[in-house]
C-alpha positions in Angstrom: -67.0 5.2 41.0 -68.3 2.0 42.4 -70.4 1.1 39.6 -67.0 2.1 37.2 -64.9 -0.9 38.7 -67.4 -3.8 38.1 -67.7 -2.7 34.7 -64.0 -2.4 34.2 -63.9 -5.6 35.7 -66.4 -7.2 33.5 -64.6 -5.6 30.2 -61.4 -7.1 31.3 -62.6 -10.5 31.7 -64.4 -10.5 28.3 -61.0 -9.4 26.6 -59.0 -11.9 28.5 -61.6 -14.7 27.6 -61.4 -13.5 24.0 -58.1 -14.3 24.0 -58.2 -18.1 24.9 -60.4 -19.2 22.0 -58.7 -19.7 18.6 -60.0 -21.7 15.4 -57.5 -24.6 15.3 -58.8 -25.5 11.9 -56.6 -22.6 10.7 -53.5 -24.3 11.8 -54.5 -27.6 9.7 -51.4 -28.3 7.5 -50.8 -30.9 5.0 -46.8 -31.9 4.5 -45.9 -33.0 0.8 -42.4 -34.9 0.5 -41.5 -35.4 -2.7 -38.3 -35.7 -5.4 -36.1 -35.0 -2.3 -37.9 -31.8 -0.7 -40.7 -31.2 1.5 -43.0 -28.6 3.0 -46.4 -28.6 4.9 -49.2 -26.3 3.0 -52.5 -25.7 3.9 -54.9 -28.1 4.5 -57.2 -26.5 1.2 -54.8 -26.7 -1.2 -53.7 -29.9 -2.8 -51.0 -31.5 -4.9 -50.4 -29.9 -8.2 -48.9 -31.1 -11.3 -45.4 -30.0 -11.7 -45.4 -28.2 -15.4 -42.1 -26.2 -15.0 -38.8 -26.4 -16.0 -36.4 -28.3 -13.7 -39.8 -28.3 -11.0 -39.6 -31.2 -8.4 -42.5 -30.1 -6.5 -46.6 -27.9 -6.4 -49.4 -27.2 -4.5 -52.0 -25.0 -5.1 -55.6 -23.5 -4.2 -57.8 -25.3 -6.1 -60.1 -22.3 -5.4 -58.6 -20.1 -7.4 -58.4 -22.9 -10.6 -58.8 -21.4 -14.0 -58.7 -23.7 -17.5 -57.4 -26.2 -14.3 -55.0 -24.8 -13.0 -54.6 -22.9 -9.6 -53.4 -18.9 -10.0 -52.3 -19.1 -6.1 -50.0 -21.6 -5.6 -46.2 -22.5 -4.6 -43.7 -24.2 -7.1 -40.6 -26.0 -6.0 -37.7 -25.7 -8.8 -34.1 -26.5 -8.7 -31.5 -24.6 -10.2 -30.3 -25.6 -12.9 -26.0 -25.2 -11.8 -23.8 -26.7 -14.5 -21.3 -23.8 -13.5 -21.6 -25.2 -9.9 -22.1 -21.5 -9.1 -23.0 -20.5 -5.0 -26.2 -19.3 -4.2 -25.3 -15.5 -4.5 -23.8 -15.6 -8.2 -26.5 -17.6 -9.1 -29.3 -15.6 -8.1 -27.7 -12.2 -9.6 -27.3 -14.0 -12.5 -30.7 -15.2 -13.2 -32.1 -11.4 -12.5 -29.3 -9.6 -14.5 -31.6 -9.8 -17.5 -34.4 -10.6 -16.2 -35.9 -7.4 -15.9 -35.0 -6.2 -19.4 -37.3 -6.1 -22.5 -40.0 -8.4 -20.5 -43.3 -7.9 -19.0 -41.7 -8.5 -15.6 -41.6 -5.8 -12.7 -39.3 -5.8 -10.0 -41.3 -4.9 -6.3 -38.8 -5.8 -3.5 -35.8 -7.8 -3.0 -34.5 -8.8 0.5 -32.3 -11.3 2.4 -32.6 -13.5 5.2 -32.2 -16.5 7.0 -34.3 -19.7 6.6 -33.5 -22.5 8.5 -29.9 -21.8 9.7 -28.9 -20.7 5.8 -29.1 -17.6 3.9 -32.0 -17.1 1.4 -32.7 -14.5 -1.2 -35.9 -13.3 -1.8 -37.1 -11.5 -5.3 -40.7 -10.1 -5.2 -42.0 -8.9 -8.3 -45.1 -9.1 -10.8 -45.9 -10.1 -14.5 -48.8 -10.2 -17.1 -48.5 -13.2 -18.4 -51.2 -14.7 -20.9 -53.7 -11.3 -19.5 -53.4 -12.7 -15.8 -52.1 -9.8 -14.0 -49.9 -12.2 -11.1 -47.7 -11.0 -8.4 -44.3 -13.6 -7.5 -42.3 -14.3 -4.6 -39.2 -16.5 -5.4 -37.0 -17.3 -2.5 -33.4 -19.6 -3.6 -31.9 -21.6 -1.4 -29.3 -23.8 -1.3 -29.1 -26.9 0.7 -26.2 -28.8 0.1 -25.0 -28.4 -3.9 -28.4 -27.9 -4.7 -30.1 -24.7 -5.0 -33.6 -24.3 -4.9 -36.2 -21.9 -5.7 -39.5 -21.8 -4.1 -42.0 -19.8 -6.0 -45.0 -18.5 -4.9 -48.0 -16.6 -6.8 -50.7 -15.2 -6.7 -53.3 -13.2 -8.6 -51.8 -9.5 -7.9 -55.6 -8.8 -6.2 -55.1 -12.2 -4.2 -51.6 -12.0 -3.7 -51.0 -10.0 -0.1 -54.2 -12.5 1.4 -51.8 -15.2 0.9 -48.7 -14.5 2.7 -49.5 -16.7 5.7 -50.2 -19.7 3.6 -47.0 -18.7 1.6 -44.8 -18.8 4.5 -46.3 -21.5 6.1 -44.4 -23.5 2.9 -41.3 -21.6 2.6 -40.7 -21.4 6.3 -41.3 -25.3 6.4 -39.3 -25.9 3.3 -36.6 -28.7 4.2 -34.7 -30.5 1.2 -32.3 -33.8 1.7 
């Protein structure tokens, strides 16, 4: 019994030691403000050149580049609201059809709050160009604008991303 206590002892300390040391160069953001948005994003990744429709903002992992352009990376877009639609309407419009006839594949949907406002979150995953890539495209709205922050990954890189995907939509902030 003696000899069980010091050991005990020992293991404890070891565990609680353990838990004091982190890598801080995880935590290493970069913060991108641009076209009236911005968002911190790891400190890998860089700017990207924004190539879609009604896009105001990219970053990417230049990593995972292929014919130049990164497979994982995070897309700001605005909605393009001549209706002047809410967020709600505008969201279950755009995936009415979206699913039909296309090489599209719903995973998940959910709600919640980002920021003191409600956001709506569509996960799903597409072929596009043989690329097998899985999405995560969160709307919204800050004032009349409503944006949509889209993240992607190859569907094999996609889950080892979430904390660098969060890290942007959970810092997203628009003017």
């Amino acid at each position: 019994m003696n000899k069980i206590i010091p050991l005990m002892v020992t293991i404890f300390m070891v565990v609680l030691v353990s838990g004091c040391i982190t890598d801080d160069s995880t935590n290493e953001t970069n913060t991108l403000s641009q076209n009236g948005v911005s968002f911190q994003y790891p400190l890998s990744w860089g700017v990207a050149s924004v190539a879609s429709p009604n896009g105001v903002a990219a970053v990417g992992d230049p990593q995972t580049a292929s014919d130049g352009n990164p497979t994982t990376s995070v897309v700001i877009q605005t909605v393009n609201n001549t209706n002047n639609y809410d967020l709600k309407t505008a969201y279950d419009k755009n995936y009415a059809t979206f699913f039909n006839n296309t090489g599209n594949t719903k995973v998940s949907e959910a709600t919640f709050i980002l920021n003191n406002a409600q956001a709506y979150e569509m996960v799903y995953s597409s072929a596009d160009s043989g690329v097998s890539k899985k999405y995560r495209a969160v709307w919204v709205q800050r004032g009349s604008n409503i944006y949509v922050i889209l993240c992607s990954a190859r569907v094999e890189d996609y889950d080892a991303q979430q904390s660098n995907f969060d890290l942007v939509v959970n810092s997203f902030q628009a003017s």
